[in-house]
C-alpha atoms as an extended CHARMM CRD file, in Angstrom:
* protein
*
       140  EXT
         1         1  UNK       CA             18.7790000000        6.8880000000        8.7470000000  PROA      1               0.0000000000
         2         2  UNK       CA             16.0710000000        5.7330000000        6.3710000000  PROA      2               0.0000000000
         3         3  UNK       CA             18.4820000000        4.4360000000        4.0740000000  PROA      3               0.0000000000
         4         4  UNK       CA             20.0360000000        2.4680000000        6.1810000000  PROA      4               0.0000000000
         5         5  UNK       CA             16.8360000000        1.0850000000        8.0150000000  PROA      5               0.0000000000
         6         6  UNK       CA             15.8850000000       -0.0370000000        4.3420000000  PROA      6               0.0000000000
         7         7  UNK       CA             18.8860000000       -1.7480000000        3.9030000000  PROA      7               0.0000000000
         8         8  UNK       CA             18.9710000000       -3.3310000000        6.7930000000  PROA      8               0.0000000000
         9         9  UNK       CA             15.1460000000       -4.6640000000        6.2510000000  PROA      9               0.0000000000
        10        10  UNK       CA             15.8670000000       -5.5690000000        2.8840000000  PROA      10              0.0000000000
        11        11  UNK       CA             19.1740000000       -7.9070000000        3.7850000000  PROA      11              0.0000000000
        12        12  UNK       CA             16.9550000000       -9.3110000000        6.5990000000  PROA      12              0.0000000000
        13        13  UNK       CA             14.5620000000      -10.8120000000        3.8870000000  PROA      13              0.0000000000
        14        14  UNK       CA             16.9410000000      -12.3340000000        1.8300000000  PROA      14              0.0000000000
        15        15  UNK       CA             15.9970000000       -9.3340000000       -0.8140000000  PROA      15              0.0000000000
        16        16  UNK       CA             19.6600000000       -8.2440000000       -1.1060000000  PROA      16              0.0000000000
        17        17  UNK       CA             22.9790000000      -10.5620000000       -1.6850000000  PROA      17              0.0000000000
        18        18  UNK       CA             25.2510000000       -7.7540000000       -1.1070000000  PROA      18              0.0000000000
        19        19  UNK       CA             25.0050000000       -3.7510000000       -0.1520000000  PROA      19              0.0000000000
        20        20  UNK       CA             27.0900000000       -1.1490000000       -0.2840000000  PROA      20              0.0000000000
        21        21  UNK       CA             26.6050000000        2.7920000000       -0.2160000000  PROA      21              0.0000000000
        22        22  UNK       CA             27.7670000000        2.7280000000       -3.4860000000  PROA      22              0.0000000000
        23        23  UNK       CA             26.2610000000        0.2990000000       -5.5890000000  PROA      23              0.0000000000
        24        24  UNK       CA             29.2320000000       -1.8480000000       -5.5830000000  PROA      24              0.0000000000
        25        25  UNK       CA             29.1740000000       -6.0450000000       -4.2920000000  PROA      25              0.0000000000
        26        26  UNK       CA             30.6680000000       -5.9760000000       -0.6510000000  PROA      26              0.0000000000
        27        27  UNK       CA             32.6520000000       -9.1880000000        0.4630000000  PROA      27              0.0000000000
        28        28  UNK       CA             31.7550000000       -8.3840000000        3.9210000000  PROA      28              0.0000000000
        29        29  UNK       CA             27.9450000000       -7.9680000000        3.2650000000  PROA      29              0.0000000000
        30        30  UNK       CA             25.6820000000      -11.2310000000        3.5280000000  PROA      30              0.0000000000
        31        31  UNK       CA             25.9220000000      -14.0480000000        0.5010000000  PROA      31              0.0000000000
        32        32  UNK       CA             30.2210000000      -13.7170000000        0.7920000000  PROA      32              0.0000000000
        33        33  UNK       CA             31.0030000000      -11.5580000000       -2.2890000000  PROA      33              0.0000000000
        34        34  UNK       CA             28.1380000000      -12.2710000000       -4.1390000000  PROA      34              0.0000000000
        35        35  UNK       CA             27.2050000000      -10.0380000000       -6.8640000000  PROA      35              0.0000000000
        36        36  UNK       CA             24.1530000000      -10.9710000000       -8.1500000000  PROA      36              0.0000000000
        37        37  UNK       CA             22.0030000000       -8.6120000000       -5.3960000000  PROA      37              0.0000000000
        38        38  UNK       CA             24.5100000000       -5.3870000000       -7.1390000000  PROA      38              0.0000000000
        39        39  UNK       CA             23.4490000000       -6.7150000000      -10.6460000000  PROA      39              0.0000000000
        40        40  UNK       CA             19.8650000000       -7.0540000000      -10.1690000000  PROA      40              0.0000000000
        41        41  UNK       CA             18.8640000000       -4.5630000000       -7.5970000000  PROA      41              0.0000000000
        42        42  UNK       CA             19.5380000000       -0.4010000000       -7.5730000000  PROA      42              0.0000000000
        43        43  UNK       CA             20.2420000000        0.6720000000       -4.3300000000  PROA      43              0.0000000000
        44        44  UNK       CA             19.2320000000        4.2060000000       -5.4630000000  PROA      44              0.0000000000
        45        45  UNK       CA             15.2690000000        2.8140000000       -5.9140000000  PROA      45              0.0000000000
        46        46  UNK       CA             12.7460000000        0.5890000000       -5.5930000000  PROA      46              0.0000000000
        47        47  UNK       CA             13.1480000000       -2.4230000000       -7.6550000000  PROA      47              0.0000000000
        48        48  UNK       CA             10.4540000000       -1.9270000000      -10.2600000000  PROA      48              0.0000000000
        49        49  UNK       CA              7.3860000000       -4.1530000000      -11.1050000000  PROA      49              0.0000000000
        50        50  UNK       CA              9.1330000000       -5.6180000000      -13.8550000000  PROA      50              0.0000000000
        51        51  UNK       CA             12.1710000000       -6.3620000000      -12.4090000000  PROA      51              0.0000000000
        52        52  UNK       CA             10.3400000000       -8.0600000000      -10.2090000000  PROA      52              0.0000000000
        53        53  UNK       CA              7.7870000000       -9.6750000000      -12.5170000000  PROA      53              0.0000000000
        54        54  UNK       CA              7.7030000000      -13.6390000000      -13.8740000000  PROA      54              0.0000000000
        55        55  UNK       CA              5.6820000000      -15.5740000000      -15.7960000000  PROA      55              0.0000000000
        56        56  UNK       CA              2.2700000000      -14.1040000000      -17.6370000000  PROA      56              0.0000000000
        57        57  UNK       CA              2.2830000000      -11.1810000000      -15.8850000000  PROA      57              0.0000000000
        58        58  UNK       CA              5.9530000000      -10.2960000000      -17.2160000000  PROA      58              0.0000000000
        59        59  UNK       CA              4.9770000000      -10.8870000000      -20.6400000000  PROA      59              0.0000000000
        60        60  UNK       CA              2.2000000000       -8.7190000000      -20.5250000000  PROA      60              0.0000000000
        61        61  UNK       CA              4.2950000000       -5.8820000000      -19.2000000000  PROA      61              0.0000000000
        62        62  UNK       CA              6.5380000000       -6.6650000000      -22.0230000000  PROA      62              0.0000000000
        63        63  UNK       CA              3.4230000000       -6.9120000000      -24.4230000000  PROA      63              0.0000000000
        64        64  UNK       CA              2.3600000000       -3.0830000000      -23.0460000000  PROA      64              0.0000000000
        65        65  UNK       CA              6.4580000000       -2.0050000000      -23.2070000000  PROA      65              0.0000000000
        66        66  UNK       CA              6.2760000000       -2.9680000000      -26.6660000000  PROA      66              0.0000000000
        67        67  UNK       CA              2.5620000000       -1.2340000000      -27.5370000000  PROA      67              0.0000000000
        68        68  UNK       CA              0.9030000000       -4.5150000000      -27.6910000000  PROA      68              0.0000000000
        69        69  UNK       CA             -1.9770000000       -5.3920000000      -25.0770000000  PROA      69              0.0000000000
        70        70  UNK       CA             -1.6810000000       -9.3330000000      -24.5880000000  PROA      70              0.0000000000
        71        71  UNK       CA             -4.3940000000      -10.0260000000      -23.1850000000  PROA      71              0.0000000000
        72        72  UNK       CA             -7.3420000000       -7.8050000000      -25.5270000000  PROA      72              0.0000000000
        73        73  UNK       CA            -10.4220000000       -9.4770000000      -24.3480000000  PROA      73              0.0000000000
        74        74  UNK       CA            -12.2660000000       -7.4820000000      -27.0660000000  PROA      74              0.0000000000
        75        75  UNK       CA            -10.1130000000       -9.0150000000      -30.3440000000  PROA      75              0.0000000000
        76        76  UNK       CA            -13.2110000000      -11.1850000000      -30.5080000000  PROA      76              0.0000000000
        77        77  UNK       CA            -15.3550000000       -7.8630000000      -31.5550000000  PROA      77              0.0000000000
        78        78  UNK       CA            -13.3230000000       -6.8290000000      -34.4990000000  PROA      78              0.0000000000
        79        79  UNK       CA            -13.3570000000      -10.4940000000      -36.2820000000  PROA      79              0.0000000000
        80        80  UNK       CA            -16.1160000000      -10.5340000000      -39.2410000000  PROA      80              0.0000000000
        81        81  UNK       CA            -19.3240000000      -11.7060000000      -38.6570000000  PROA      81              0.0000000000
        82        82  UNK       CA            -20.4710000000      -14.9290000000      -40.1560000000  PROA      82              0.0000000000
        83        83  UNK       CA            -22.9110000000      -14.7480000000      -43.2310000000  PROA      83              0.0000000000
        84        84  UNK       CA            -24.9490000000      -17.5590000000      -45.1310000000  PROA      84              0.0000000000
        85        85  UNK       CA            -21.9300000000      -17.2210000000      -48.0370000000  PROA      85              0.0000000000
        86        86  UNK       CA            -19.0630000000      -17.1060000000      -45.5490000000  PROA      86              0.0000000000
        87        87  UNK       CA            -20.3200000000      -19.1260000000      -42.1370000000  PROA      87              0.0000000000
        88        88  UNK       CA            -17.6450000000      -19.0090000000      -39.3870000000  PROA      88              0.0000000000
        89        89  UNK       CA            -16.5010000000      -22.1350000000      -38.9220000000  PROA      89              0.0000000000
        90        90  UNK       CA            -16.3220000000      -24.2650000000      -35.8200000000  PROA      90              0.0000000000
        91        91  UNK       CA            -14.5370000000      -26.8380000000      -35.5120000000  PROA      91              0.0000000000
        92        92  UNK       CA            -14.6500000000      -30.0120000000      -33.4010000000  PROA      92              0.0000000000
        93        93  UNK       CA            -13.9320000000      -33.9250000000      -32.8500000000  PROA      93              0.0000000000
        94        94  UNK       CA            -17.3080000000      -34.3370000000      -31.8530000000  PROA      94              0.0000000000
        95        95  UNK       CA            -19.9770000000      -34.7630000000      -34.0400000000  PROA      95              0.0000000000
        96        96  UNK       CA            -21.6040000000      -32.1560000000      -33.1430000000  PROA      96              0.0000000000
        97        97  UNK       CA            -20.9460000000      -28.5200000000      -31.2240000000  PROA      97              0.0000000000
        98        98  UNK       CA            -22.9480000000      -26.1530000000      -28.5420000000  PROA      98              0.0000000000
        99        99  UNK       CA            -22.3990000000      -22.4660000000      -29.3030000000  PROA      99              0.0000000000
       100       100  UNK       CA            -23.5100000000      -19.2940000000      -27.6390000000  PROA      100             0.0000000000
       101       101  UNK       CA            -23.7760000000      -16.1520000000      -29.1380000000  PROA      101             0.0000000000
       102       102  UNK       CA            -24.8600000000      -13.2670000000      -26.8930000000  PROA      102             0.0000000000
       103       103  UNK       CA            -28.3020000000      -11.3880000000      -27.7320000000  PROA      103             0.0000000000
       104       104  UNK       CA            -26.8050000000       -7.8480000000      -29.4510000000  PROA      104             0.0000000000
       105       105  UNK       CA            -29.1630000000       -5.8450000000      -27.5710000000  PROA      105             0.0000000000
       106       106  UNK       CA            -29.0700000000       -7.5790000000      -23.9890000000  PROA      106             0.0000000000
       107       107  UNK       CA            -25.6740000000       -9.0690000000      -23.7790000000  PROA      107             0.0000000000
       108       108  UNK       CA            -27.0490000000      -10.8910000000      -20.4070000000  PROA      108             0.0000000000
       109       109  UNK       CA            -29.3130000000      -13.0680000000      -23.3220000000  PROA      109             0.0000000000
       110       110  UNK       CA            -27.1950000000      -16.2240000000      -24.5870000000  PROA      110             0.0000000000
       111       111  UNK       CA            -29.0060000000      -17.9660000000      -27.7330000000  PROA      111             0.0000000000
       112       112  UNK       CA            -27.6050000000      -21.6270000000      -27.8650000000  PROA      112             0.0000000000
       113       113  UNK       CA            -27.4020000000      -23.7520000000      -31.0730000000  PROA      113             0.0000000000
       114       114  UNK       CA            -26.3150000000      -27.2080000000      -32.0260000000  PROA      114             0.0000000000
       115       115  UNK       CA            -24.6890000000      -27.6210000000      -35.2280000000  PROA      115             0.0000000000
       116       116  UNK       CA            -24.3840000000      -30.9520000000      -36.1380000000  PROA      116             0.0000000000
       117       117  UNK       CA            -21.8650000000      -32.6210000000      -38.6720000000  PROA      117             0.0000000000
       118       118  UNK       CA            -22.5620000000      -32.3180000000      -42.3470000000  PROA      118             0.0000000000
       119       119  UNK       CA            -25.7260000000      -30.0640000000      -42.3360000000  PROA      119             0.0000000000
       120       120  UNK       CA            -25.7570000000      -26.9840000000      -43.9490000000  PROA      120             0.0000000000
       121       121  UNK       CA            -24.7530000000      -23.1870000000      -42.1920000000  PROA      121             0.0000000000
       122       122  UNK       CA            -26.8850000000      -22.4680000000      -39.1690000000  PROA      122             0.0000000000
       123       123  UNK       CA            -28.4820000000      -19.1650000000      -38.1400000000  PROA      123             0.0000000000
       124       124  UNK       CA            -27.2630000000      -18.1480000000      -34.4670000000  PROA      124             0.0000000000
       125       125  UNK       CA            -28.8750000000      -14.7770000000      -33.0310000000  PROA      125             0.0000000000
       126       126  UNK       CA            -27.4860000000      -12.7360000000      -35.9630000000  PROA      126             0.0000000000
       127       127  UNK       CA            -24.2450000000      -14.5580000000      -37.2690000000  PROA      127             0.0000000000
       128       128  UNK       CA            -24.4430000000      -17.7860000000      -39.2680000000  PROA      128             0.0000000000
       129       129  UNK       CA            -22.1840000000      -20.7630000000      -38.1280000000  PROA      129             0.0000000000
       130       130  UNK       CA            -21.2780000000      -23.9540000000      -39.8210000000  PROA      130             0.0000000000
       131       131  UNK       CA            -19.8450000000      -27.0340000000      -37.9470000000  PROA      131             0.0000000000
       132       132  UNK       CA            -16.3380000000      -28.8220000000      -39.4320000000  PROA      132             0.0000000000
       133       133  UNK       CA            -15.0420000000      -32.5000000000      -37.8790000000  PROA      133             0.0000000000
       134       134  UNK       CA            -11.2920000000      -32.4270000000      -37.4250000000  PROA      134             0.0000000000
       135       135  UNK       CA             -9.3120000000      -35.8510000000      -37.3320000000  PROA      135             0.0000000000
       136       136  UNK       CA             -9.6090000000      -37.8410000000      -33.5500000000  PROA      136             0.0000000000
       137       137  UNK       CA            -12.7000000000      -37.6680000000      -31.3020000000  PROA      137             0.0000000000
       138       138  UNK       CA            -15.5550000000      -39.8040000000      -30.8670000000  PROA      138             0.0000000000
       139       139  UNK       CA            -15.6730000000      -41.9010000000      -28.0250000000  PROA      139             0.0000000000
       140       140  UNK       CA            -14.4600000000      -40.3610000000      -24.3500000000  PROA      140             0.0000000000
């Protein structure tokens, strides 16, 4: 009985193209011998989140499928820090550039800096920064 009231709720939404008790495409189910709804959707289960799934959200399930987290919001942590010898290097078509760089002990703290185009590395909280023009820019 529950099978067949999920079958019946499922065709109602448009969520199958054909149903059978056996899997199969039925001519005399709705879409007319359609088997695309046989191809795409068990009717032993729940079609799962990735069947299901489009855009970013299916590439991060295929990111975490393949042991790769897409969206690591703490890569940032792991890049080196910027020293007077090696700066990191921003880069803009302005010429100059706003950065932030959270206090290390109270991450609420933001310390803001200008570097400005063709002066030397800057000191930033605790990482040094230097500023580098790319091509375009200027004017709005």
């Amino acid at each position: 009985m529950l099978r067949y009231l999920a079958k019946r709720t499922l065709q109602s939404r448009g969520a199958l193209a054909s149903f059978s008790h056996r899997g199969a495409a039925s001519s005399s189910g709705r879409g007319g011998g359609n088997t695309r709804g046989a191809l795409l959707y068990s009717t032993d289960a729940v079609v799962t989140d990735f069947e299901h799934s489009t855009g970013l959200y299916r590439a991060e399930l295929e990111g975490l499928a393949s042991g790769k987290d897409i969206f690591d919001h703490y890569d940032f942590t792991r890049a080196p820090k910027g020293t007077k010898e090696s700066p990191c290097v921003v880069t803009s078509e302005m010429e100059y550039r706003v950065v932030g760089v959270t206090d290390p002990d109270d991450d609420s703290i933001v310390i803001w800096g200008r570097l400005e185009e063709g002066k030397g590395p800057m000191l930033i909280g605790d990482e040094w920064f230097v500023h580098k023009r790319v091509g375009g820019g200027g004017a709005h």
